[in-house]
GUTIMI-596794 format. One line per field, with one value per atom (N, C-alpha, C): residue in three letters; atom name; residue number from 0; x, y negated, z negated. Coordinates in nm, 2 decimals, always signed. Layout:
res = (Ala | ...)
atom = (CA | ...)
n = (NUM | ...)
u = (X | ...)
v = (Y | ...)
w = (Z | ...)
***
This chain:
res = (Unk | Unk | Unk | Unk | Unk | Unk | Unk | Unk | Unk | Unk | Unk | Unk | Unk | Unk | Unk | Unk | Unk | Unk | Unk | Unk | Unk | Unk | Unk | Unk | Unk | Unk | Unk | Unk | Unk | Unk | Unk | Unk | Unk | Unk | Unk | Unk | Unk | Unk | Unk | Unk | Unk | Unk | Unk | Unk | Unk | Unk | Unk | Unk | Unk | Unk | Unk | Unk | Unk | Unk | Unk | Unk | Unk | Unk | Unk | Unk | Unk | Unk | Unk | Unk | Unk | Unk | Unk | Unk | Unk | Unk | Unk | Unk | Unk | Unk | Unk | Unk | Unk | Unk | Unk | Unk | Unk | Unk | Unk | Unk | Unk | Unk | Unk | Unk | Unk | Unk | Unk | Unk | Unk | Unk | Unk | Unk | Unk | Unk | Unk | Unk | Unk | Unk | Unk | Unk | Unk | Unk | Unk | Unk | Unk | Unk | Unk | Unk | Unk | Unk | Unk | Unk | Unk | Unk | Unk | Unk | Unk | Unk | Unk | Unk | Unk | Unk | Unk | Unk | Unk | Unk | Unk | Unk | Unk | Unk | Unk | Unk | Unk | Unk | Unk | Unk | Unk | Unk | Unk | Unk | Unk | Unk | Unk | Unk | Unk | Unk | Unk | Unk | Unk | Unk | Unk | Unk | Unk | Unk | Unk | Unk | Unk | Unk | Unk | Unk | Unk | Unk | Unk | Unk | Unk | Unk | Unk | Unk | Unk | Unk | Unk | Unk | Unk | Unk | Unk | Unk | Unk | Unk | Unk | Unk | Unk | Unk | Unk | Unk | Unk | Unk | Unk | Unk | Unk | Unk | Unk | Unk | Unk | Unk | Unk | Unk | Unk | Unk | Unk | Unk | Unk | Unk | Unk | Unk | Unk | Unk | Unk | Unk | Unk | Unk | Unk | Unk | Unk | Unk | Unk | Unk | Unk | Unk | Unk | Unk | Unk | Unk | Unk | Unk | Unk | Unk | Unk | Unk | Unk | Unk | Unk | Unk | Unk | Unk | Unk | Unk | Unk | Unk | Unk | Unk | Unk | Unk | Unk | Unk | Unk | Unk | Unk | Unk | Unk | Unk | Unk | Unk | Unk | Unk | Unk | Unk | Unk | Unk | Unk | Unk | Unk | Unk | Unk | Unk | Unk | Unk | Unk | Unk | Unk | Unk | Unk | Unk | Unk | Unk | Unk | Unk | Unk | Unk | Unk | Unk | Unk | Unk | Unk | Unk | Unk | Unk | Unk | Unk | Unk | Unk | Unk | Unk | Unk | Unk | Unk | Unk | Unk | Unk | Unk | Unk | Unk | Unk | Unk | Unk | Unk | Unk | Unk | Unk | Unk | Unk | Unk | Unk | Unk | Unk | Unk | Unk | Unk | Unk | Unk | Unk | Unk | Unk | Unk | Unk | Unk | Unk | Unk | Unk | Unk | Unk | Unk | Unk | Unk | Unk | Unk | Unk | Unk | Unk | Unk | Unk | Unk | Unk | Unk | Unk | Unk | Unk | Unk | Unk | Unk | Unk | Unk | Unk | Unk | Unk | Unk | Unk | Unk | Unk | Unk | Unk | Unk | Unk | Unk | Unk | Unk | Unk | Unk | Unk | Unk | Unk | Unk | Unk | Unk | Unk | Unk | Unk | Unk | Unk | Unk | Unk | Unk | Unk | Unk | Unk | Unk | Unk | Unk | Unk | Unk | Unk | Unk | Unk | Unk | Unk | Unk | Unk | Unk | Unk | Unk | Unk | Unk | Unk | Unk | Unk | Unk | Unk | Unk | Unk | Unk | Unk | Unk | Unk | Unk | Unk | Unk | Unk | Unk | Unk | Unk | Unk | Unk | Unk | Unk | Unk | Unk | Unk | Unk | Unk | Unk | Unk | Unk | Unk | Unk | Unk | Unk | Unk | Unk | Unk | Unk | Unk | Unk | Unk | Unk | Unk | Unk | Unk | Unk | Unk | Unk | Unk | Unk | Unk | Unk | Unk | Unk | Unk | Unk | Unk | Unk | Unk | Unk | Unk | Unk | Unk)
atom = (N | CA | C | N | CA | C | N | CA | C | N | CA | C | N | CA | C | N | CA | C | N | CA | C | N | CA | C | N | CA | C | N | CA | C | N | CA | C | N | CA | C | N | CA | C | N | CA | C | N | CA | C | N | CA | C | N | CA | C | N | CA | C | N | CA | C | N | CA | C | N | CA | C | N | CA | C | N | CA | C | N | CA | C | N | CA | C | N | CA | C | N | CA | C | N | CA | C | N | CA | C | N | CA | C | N | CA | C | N | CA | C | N | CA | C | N | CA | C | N | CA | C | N | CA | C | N | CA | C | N | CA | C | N | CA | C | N | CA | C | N | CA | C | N | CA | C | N | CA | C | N | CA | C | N | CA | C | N | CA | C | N | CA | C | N | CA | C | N | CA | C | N | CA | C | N | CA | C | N | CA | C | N | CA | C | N | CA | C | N | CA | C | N | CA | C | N | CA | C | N | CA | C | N | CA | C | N | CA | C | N | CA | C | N | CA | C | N | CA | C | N | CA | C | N | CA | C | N | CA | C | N | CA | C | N | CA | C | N | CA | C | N | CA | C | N | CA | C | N | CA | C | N | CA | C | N | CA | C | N | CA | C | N | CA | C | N | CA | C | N | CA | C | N | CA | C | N | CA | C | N | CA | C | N | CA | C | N | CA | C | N | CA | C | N | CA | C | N | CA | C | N | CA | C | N | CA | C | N | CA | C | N | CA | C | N | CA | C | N | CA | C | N | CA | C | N | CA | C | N | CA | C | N | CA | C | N | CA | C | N | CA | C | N | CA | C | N | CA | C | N | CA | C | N | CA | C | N | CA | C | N | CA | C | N | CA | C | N | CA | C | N | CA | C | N | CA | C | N | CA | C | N | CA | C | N | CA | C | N | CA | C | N | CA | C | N | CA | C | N | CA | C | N | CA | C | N | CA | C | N | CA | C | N | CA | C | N | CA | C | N | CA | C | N | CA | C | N | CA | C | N | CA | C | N | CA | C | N | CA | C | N | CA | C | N | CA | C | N | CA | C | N | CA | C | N | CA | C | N | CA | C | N | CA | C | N | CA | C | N | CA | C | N | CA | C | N | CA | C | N | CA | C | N | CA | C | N | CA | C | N | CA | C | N | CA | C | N | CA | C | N | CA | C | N | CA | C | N | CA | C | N | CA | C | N | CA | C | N | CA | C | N | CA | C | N | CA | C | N | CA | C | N | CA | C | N | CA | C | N | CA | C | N | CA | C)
n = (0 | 0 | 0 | 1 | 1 | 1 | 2 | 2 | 2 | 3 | 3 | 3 | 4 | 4 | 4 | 5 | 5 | 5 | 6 | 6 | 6 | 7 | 7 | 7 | 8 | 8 | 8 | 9 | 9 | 9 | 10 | 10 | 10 | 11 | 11 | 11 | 12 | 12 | 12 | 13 | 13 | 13 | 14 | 14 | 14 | 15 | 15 | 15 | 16 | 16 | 16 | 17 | 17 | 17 | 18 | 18 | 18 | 19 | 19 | 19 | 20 | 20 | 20 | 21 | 21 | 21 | 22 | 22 | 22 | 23 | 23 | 23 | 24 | 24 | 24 | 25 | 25 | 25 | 26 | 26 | 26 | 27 | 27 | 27 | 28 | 28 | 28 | 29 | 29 | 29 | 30 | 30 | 30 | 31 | 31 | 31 | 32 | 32 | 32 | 33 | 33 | 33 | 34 | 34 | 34 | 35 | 35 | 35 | 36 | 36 | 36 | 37 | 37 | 37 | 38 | 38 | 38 | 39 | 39 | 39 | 40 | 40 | 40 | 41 | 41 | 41 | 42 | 42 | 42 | 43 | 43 | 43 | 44 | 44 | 44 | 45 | 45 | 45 | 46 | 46 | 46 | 47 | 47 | 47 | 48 | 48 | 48 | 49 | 49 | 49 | 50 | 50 | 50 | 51 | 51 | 51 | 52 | 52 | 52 | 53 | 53 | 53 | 54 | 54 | 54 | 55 | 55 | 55 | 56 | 56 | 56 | 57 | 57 | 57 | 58 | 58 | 58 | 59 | 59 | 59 | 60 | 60 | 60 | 61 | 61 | 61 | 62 | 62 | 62 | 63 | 63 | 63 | 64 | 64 | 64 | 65 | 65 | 65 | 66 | 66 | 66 | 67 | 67 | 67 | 68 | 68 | 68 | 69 | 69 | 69 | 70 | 70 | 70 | 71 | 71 | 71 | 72 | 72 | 72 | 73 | 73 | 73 | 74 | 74 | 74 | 75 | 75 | 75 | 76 | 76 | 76 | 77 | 77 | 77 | 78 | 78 | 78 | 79 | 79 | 79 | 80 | 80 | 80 | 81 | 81 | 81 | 82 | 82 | 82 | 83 | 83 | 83 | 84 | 84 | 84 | 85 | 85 | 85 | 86 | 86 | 86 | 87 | 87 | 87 | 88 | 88 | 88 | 89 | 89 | 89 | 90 | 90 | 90 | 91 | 91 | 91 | 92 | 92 | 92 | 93 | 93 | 93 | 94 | 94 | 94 | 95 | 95 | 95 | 96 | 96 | 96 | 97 | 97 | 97 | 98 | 98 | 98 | 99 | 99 | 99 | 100 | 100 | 100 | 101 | 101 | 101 | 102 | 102 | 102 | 103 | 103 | 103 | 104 | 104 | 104 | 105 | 105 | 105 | 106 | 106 | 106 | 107 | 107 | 107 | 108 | 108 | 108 | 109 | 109 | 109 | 110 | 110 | 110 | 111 | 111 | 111 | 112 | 112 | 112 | 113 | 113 | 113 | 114 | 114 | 114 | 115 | 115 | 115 | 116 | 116 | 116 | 117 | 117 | 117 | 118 | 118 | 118 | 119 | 119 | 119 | 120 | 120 | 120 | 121 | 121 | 121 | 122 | 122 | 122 | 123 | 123 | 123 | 124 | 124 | 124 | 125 | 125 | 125 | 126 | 126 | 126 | 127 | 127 | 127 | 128 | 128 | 128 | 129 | 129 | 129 | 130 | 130 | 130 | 131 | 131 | 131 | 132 | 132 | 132 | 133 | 133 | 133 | 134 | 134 | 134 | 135 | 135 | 135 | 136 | 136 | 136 | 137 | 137 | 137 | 138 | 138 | 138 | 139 | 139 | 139 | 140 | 140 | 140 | 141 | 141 | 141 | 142 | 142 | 142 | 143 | 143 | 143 | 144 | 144 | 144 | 145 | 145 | 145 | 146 | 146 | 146 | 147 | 147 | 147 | 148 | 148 | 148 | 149 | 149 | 149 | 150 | 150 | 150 | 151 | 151 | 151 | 152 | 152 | 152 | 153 | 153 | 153 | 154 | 154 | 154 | 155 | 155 | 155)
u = (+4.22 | +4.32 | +4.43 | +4.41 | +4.51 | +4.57 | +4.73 | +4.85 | +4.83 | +4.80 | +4.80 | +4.94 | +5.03 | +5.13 | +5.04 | +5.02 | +4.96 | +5.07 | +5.08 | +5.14 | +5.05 | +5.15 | +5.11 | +4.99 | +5.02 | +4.88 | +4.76 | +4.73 | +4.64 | +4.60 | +4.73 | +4.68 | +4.59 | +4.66 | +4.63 | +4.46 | +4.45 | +4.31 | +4.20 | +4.26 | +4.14 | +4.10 | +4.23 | +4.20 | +4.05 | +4.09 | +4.02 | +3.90 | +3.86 | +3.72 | +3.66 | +3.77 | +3.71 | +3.69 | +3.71 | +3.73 | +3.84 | +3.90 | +4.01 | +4.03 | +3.93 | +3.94 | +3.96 | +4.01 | +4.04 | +4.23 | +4.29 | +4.39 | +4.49 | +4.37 | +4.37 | +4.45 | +4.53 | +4.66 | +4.71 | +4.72 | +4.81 | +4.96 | +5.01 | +5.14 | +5.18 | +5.22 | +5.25 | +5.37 | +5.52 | +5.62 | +5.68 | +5.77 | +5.89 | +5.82 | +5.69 | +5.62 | +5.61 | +5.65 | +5.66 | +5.51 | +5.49 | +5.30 | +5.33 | +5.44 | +5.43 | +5.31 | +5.29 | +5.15 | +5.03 | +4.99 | +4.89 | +4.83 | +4.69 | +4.63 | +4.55 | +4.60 | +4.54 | +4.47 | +4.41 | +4.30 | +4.16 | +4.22 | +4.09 | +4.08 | +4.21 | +4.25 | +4.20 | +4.19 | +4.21 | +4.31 | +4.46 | +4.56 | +4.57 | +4.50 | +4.52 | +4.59 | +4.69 | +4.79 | +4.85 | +4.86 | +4.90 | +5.08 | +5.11 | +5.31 | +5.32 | +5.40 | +5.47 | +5.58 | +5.65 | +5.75 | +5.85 | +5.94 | +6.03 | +5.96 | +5.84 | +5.78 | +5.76 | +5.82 | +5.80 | +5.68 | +5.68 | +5.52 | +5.51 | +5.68 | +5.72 | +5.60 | +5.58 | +5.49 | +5.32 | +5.29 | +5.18 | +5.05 | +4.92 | +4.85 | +4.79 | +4.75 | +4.73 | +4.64 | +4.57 | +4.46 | +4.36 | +4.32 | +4.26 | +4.24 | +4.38 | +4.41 | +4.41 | +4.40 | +4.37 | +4.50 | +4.57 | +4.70 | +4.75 | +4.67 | +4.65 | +4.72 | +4.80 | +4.89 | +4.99 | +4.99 | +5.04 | +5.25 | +5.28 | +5.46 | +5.47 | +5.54 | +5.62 | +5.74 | +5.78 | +5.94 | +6.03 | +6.12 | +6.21 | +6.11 | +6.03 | +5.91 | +5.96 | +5.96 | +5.96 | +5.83 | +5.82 | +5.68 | +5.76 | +5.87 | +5.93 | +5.82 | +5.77 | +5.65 | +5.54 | +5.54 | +5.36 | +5.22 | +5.17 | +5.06 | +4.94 | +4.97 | +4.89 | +4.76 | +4.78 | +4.63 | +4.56 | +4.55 | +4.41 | +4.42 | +4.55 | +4.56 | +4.56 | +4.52 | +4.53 | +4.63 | +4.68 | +4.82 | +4.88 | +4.76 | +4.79 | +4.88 | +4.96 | +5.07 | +5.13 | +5.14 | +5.22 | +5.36 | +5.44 | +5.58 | +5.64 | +5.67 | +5.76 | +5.90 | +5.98 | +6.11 | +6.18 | +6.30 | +6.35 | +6.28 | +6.18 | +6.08 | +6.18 | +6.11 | +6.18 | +6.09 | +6.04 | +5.90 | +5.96 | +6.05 | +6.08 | +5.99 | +5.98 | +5.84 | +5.71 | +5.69 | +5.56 | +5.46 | +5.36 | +5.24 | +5.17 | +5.18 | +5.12 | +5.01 | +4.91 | +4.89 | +4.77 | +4.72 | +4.63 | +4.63 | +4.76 | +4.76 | +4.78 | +4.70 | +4.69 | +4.82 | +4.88 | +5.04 | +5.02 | +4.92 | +4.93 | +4.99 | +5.12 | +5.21 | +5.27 | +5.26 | +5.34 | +5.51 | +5.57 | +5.71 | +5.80 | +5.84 | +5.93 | +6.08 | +6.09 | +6.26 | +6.34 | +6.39 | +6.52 | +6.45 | +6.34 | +6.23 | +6.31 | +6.28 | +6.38 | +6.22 | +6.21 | +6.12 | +6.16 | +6.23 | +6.27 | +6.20 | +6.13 | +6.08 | +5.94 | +5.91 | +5.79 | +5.72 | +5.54 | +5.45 | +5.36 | +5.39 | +5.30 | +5.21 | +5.18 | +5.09 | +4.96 | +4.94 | +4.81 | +4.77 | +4.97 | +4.92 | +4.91 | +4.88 | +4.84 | +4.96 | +5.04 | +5.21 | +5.22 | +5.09 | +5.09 | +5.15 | +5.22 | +5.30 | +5.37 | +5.42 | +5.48 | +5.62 | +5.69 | +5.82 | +5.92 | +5.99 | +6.05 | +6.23 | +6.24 | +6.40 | +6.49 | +6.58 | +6.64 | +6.62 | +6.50 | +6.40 | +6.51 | +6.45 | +6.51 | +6.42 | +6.41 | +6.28 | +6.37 | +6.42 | +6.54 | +6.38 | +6.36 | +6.28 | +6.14 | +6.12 | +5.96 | +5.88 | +5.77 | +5.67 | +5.56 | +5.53 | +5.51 | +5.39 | +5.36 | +5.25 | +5.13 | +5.11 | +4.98 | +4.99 | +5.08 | +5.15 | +5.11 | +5.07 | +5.05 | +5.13 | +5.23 | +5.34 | +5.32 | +5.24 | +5.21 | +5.26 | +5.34 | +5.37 | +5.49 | +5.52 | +5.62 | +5.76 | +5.86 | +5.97 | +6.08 | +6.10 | +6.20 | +6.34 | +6.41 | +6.53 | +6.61 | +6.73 | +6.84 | +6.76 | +6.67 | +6.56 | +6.67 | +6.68 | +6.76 | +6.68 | +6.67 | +6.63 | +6.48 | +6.48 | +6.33 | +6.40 | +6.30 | +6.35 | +6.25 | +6.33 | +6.24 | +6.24)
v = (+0.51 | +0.59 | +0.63 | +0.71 | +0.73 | +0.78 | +0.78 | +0.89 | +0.81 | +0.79 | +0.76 | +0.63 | +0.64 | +0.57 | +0.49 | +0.34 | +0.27 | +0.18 | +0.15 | +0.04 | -0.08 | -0.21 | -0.29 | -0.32 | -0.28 | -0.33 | -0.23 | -0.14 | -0.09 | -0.16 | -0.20 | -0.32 | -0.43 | -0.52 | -0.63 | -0.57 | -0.46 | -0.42 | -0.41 | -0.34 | -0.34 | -0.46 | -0.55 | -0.71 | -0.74 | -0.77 | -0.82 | -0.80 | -0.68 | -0.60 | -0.63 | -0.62 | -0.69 | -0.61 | -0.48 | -0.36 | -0.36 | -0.43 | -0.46 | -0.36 | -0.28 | -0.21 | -0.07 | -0.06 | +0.06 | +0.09 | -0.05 | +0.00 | +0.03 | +0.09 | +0.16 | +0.32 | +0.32 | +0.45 | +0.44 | +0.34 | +0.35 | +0.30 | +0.39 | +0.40 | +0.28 | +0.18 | +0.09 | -0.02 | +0.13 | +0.11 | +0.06 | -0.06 | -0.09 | -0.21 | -0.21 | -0.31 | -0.48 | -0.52 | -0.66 | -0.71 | -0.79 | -0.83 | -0.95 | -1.03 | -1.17 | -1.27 | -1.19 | -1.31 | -1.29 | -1.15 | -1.18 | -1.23 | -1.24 | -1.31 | -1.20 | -1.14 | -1.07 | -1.08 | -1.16 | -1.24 | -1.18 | -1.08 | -1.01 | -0.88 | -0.87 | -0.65 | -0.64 | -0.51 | -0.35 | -0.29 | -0.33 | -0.24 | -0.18 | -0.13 | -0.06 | +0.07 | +0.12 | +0.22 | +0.23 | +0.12 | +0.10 | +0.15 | +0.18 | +0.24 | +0.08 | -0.02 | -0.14 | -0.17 | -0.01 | -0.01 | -0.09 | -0.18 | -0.28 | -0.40 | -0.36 | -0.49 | -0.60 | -0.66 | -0.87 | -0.87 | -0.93 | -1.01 | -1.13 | -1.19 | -1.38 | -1.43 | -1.53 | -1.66 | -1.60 | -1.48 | -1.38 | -1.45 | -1.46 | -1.52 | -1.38 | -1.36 | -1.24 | -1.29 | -1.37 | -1.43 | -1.35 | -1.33 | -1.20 | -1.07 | -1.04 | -0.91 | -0.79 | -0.71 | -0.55 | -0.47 | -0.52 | -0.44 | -0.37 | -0.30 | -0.23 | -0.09 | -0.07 | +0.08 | +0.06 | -0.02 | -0.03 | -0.02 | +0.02 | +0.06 | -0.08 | -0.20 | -0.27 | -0.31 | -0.22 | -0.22 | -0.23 | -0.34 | -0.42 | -0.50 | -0.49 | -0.59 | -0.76 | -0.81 | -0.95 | -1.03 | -1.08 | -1.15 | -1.30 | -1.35 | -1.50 | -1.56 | -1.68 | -1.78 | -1.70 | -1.63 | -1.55 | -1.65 | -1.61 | -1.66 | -1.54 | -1.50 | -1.42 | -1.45 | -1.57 | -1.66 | -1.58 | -1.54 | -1.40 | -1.32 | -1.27 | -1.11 | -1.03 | -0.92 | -0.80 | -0.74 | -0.66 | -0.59 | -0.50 | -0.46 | -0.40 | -0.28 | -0.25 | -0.09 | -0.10 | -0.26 | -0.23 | -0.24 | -0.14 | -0.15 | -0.26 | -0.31 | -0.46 | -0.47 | -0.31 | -0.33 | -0.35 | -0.47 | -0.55 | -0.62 | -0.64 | -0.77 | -0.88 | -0.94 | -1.06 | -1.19 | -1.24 | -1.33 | -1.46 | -1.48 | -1.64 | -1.72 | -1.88 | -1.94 | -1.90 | -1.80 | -1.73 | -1.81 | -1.79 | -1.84 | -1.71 | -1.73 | -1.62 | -1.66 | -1.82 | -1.84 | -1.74 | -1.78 | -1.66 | -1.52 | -1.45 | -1.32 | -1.22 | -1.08 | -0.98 | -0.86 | -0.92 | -0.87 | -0.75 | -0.66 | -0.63 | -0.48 | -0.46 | -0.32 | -0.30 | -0.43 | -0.42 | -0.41 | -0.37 | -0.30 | -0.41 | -0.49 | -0.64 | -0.63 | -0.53 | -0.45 | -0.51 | -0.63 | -0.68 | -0.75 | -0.76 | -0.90 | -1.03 | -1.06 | -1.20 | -1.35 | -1.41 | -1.49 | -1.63 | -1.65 | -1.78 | -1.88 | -2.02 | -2.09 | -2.06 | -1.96 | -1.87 | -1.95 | -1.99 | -2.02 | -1.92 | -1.92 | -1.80 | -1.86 | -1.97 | -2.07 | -1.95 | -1.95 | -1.91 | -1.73 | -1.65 | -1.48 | -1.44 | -1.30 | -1.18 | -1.12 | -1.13 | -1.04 | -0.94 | -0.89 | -0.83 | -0.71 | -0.66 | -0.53 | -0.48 | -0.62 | -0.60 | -0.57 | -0.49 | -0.47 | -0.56 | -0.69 | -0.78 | -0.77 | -0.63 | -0.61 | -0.65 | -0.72 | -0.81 | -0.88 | -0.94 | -1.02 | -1.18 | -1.29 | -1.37 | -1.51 | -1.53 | -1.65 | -1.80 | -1.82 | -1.98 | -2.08 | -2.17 | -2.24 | -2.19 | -2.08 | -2.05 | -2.13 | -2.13 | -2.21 | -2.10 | -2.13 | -2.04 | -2.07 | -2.19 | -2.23 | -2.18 | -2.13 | -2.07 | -1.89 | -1.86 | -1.75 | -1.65 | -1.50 | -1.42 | -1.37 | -1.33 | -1.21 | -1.16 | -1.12 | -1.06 | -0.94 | -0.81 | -0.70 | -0.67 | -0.79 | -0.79 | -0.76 | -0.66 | -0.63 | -0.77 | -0.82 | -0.98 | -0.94 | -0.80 | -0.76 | -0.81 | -0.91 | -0.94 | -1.06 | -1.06 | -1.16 | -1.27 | -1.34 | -1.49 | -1.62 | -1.71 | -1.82 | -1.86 | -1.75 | -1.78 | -1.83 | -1.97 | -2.00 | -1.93 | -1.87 | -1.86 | -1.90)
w = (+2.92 | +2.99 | +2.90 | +2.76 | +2.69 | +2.75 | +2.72 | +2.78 | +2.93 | +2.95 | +3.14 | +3.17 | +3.25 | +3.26 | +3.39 | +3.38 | +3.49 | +3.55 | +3.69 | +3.75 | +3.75 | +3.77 | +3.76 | +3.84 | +3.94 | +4.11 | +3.96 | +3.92 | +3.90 | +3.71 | +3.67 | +3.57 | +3.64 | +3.76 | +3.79 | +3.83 | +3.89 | +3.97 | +3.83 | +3.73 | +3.62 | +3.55 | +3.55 | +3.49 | +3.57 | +3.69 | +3.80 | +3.76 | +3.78 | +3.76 | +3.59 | +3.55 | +3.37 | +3.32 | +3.32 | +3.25 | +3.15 | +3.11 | +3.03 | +2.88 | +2.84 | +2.73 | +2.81 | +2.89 | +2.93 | +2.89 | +2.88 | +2.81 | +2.68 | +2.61 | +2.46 | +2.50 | +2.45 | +2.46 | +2.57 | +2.67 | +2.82 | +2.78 | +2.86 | +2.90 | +2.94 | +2.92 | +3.01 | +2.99 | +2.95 | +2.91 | +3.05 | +2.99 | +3.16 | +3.23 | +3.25 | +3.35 | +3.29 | +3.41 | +3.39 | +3.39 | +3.27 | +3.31 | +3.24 | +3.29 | +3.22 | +3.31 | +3.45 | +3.55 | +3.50 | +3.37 | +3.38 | +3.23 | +3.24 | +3.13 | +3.07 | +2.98 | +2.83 | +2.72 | +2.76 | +2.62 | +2.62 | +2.53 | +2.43 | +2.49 | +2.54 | +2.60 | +2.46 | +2.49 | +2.39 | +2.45 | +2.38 | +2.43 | +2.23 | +2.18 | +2.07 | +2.11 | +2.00 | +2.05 | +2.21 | +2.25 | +2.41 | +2.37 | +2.49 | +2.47 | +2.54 | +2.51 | +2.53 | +2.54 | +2.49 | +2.46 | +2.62 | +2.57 | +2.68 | +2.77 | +2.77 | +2.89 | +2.80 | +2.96 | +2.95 | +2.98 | +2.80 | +2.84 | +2.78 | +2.82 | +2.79 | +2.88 | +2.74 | +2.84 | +2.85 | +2.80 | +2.82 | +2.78 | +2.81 | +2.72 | +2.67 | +2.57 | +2.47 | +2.37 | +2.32 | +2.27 | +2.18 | +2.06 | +2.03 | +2.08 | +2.11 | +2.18 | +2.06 | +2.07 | +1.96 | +2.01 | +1.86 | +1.94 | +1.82 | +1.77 | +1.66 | +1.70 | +1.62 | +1.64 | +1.77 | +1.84 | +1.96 | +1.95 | +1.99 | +2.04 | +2.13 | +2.03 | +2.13 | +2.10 | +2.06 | +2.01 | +2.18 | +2.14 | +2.21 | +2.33 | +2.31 | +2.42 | +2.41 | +2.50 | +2.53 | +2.49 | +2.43 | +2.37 | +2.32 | +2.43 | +2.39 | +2.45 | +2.35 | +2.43 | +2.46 | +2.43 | +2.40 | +2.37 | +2.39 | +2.27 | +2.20 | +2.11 | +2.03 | +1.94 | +1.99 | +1.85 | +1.83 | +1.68 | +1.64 | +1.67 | +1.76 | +1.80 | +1.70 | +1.71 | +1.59 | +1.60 | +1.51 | +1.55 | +1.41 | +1.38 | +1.22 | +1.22 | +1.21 | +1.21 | +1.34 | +1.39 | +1.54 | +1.49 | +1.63 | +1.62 | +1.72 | +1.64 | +1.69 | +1.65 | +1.66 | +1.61 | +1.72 | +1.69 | +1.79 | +1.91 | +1.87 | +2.01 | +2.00 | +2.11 | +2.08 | +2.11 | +2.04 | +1.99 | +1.95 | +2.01 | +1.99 | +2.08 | +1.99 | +2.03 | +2.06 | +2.06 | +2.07 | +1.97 | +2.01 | +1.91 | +1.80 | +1.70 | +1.64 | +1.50 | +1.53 | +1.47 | +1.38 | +1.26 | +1.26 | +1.29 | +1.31 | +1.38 | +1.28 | +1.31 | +1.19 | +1.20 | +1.12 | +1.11 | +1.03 | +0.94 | +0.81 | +0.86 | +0.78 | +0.78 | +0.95 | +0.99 | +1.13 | +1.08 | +1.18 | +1.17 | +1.28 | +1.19 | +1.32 | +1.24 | +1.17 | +1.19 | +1.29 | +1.24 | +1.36 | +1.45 | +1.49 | +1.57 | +1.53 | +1.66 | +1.64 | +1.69 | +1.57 | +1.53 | +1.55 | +1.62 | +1.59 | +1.68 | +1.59 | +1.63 | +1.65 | +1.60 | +1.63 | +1.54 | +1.56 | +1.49 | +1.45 | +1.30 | +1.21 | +1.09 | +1.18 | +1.07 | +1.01 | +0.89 | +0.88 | +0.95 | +0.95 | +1.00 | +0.87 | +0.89 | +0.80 | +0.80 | +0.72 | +0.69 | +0.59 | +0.54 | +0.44 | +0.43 | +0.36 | +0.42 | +0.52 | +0.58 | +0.72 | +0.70 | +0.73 | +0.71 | +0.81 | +0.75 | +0.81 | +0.83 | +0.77 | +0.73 | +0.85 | +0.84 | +0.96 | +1.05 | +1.06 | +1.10 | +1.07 | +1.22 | +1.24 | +1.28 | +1.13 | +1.12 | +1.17 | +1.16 | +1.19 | +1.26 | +1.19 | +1.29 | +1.31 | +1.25 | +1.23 | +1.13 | +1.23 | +1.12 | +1.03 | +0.89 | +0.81 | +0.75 | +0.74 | +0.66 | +0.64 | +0.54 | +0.49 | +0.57 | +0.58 | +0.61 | +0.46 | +0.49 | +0.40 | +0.37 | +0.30 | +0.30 | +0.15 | +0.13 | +0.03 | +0.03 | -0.06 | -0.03 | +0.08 | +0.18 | +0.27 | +0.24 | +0.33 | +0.29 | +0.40 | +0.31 | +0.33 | +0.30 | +0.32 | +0.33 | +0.44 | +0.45 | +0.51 | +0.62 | +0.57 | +0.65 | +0.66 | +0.82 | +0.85 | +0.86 | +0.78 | +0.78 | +0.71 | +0.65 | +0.55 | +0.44 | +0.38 | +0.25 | +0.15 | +0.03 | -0.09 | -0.19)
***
């Protein structure tokens, strides 16, 4: 449903049905979908832009190109999600889980990370400029290539 702006009832109806890769390019700026369980969508290039999706389960989700700048993703769980060239400027991804997750040339400009688990992501080229790690866990973390400008609470 690229371009297609969906309400929730017609999220919650596609979940149901298990058609879940129908939300690759949907619109699906503004909607609250923190009730539902997103493990292993295709929201690739999805608009995300502003929705709560605290507390979300998101689980090898393909969120590849996807707009979720200023999205709520506090206490997420992303384990293995993809998310290569996503926009994550200003999310807000505290405690979130993001172990193993494919961060490479994602855009978390001002993302606020704290307490966030990034055991073991892919940060390779990820642009982190004002990013707020305090309390993130980092271990075996890639950042190879990563812009670590005005970055809060990473040690180097």
């Amino acid at each position: 449903m690229p371009g297609k702006t969906l309400t929730l009832d017609q999220v919650a109806a596609l979940i149901k049905s298990k058609d879940i890769g129908v939300f690759a390019g949907a619109d699906l700026s503004g909607i609250d979908l923190r009730v539902l369980d997103l493990t292993h969508a295709n929201l690739s290039s999805a608009d995300l832009r502003g929705v709560d999706l605290s507390g979300t389960a998101m689980v090898m989700t393909n969120l590849t190109g996807a707009t979720l700048a200023e999205a709520d993703l506090t206490g997420a769980s992303l384990i293995d999600a993809t998310m290569w060239l996503a926009d994550l400027t200003g999310a807000k991804l505290a405690t979130a889980n993001l172990t193993g997750a494919y961060l490479v040339g994602a855009k978390l400009v001002g993302a606020d990370l704290r307490g966030a688990t990034l055991l073991d992501a892919y940060l390779w080229k990820a642009d982190l400029r004002g990013a707020n790690l305090e309390g993130a866990s980092l271990s075996g973390a890639q950042l190879s290539g990563a812009v670590l400008e005005d970055v809060v609470g990473l040690m180097r």
